[in-house]
C-alpha positions as CSV (number, residue, x, y, z in Angstrom):
1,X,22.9,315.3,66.9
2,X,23.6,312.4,64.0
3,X,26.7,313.0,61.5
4,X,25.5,312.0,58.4
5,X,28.2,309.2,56.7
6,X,28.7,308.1,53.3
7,X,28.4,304.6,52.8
8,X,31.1,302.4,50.9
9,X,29.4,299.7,48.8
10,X,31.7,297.1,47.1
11,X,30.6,296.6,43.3
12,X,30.9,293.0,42.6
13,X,30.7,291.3,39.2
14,X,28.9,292.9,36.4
15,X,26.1,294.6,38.6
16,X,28.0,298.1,38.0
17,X,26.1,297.5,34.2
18,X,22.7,297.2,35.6
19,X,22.6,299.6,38.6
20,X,23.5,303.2,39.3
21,X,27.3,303.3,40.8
22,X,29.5,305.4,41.8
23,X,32.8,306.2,39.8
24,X,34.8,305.5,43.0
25,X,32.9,301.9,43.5
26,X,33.6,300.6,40.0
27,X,37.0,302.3,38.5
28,X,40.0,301.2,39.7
29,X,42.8,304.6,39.5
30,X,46.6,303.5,38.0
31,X,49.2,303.2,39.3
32,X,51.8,303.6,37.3
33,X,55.5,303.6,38.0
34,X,57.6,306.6,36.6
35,X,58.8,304.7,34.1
36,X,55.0,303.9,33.0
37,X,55.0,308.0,32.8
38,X,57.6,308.1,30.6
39,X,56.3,305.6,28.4
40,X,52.6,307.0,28.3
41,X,54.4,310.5,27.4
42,X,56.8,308.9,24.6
43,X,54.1,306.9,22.9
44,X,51.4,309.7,23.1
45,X,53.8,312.1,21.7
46,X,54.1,309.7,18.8
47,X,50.4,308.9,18.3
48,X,50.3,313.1,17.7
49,X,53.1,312.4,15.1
50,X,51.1,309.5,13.8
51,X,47.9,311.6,13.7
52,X,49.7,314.5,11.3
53,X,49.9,312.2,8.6
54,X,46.7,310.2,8.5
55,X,45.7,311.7,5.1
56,X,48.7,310.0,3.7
57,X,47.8,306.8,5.7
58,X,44.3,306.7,4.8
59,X,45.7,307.0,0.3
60,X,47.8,303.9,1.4
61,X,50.9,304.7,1.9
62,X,52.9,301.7,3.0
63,X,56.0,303.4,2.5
64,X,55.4,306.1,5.3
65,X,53.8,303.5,7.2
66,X,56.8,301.4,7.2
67,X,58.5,304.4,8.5
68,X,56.4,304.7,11.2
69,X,56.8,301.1,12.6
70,X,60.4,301.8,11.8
71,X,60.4,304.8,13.9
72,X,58.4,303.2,16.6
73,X,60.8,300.5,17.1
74,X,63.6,303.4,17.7
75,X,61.1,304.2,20.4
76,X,61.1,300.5,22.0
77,X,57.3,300.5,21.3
78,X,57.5,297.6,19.0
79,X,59.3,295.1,21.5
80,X,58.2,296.3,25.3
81,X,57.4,292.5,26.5
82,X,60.5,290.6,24.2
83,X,63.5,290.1,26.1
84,X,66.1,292.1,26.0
85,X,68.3,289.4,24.3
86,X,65.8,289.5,21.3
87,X,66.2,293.2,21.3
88,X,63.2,294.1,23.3
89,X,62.8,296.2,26.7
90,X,61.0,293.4,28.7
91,X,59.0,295.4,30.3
92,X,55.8,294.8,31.9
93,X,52.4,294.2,30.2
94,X,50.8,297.2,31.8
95,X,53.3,299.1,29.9
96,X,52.1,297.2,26.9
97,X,48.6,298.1,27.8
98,X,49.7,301.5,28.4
99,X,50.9,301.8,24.5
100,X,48.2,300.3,23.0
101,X,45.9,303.0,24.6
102,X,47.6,305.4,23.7
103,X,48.0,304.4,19.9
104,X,44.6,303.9,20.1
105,X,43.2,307.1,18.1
106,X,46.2,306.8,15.4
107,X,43.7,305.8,13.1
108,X,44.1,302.8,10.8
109,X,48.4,302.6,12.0
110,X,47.0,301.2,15.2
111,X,45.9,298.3,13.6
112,X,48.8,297.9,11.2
113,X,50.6,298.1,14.9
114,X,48.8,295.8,16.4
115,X,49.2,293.3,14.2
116,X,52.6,293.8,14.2
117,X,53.3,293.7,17.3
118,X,50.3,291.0,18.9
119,X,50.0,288.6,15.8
120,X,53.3,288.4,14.0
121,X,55.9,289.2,17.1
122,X,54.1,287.5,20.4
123,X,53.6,284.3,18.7
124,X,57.7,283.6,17.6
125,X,58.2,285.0,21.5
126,X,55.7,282.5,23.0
127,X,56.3,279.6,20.2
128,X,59.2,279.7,18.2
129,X,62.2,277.8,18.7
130,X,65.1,279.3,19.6
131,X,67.0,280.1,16.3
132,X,63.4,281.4,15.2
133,X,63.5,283.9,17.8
134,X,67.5,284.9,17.5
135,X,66.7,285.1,13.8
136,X,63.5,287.3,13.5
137,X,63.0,288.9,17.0
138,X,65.3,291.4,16.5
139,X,64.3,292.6,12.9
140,X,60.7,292.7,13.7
141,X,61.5,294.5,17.0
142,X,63.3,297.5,15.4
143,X,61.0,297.2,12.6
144,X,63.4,296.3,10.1
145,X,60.8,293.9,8.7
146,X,57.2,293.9,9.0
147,X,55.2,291.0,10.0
148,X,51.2,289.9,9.4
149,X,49.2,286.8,10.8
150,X,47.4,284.5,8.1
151,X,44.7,282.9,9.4
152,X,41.3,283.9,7.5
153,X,40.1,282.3,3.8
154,X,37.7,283.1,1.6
155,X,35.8,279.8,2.1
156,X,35.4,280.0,5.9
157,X,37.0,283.1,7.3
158,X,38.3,283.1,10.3
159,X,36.6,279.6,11.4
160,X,40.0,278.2,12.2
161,X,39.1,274.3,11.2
162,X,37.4,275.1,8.2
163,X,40.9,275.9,6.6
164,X,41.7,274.3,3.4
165,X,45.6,275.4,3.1
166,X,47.3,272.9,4.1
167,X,51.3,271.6,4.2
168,X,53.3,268.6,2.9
169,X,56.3,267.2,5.2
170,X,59.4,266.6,2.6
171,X,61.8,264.0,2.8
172,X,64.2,266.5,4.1
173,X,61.8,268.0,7.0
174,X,60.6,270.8,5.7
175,X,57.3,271.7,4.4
176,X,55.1,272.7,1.2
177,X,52.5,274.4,2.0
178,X,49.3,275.1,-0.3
179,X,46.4,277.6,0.0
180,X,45.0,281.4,-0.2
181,X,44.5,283.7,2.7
182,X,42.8,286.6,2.8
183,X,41.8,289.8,4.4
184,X,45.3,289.7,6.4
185,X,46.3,292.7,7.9
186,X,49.9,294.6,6.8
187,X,49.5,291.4,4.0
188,X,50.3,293.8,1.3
189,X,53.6,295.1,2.6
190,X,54.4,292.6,5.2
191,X,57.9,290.9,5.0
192,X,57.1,288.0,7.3
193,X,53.8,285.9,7.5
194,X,52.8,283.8,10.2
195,X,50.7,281.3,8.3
196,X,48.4,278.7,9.4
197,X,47.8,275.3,7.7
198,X,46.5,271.8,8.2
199,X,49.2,269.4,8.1
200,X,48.0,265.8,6.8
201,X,44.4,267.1,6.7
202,X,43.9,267.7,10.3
203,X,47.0,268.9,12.4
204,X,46.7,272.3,12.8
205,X,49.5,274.2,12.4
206,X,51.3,277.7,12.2
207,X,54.3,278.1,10.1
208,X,56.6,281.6,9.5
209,X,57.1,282.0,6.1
210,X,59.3,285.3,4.3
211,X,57.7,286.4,1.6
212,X,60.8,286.0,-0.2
213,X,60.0,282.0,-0.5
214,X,59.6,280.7,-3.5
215,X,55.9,281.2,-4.3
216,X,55.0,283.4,-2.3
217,X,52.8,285.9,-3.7
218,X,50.5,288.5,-3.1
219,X,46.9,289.3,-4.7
220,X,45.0,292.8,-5.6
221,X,44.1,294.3,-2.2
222,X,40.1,294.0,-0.6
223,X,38.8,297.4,-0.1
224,X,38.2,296.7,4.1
225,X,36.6,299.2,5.7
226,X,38.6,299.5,8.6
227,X,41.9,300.7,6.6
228,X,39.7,304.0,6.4
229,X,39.6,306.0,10.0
């Protein structure tokens, strides 16, 4: 008498795309620590709190939404990979992941997270000099302020080299810079602005600049699709 048995085929690659597989061969289940579980239970309980006010979200207002970044930071959402001498948790980046999943369906406030959070906060924490990151860390953490990255123009988008901003060393080592951006993300409440120009026509550069600087100013705002949903 044979026993039947089930075979155990190892998916490699990208073949689980092109042939039939089985959910055990290609998914891989988490494994999450309990404080993981708490931190998928706190930031889904405040997508649900997000969600109850996307009618107000989707008429534009930035007020509430800087509420909710506000609020998120009493969470810890808004710093869970800055050190804890910037202000953050310094957690993990699965617990990162873990947020940004479950902040997902909170409708255009994701995005107005995500750049807050992954284009405004993570490059001072990678880049930024260390009075940079004593000086804004903290604020953008608790979302005190509110911070937006500046890459794209109207000439060339977001084609990096085809930028025509560009910045002026002074005599006294710091810089002038010159140029439009556009379609920026949290760019018409935003506090902070991580800008990039071309310094001497070719040196690439990113620069932080408050929108409190002289001449800084904002323009009437591009109807973007994705600021509805």
């Amino acid at each position: 008498m044979s026993i039947p048995t089930a075979s155990n085929t190892m998916t490699k690659g990208g073949t689980w795309l092109l042939e039939e597989s089985q959910p055990n061969n290609v998914f891989t289940p988490e494994k999450m620590t309990e404080e993981h579980r708490l931190i998928y239970q706190t930031s889904g309980e405040f997508s649900q709190e997000i969600m109850g006010h996307n009618d107000q979200l989707e008429t534009k207002d930035w007020n509430l939404t800087r509420q909710l970044l506000a609020r998120a930071g009493e969470l810890g959402l808004l710093g869970t990979d800055v050190p804890e001498s910037y202000g953050g948790l310094e957690f993990d980046k699965i617990t990162s992941a873990i947020i940004a999943g479950r902040l997902g369906p909170a409708g255009s406030f994701s995005t107005t997270f995500g750049a807050h959070t992954g284009l405004a906060i993570l490059p001072i924490r990678m880049f930024g000099t260390e009075n940079q990151k004593q000086k804004y860390l903290p604020n953008l953490v608790s979302g005190k302020i509110v911070g937006a990255y500046c890459l794209s123009e109207t000439g060339s988008g977001s084609d990096a080299m085809g930028a025509k901003t560009h910045a002026e060393k002074q005599a006294d080592g710091s810089f002038v810079l010159n140029g439009e951006k556009m379609w920026i993300t949290n760019g018409g409440f935003a506090d902070l602005f991580i800008v990039f120009a071309k310094v001497d026509g070719e040196l690439f550069t990113a620069f932080i600049v408050e929108r409190a600087f002289d001449g800084v100013s904002s323009g009437h705002e591009e109807h973007k699709m994705g600021l509805h949903g």
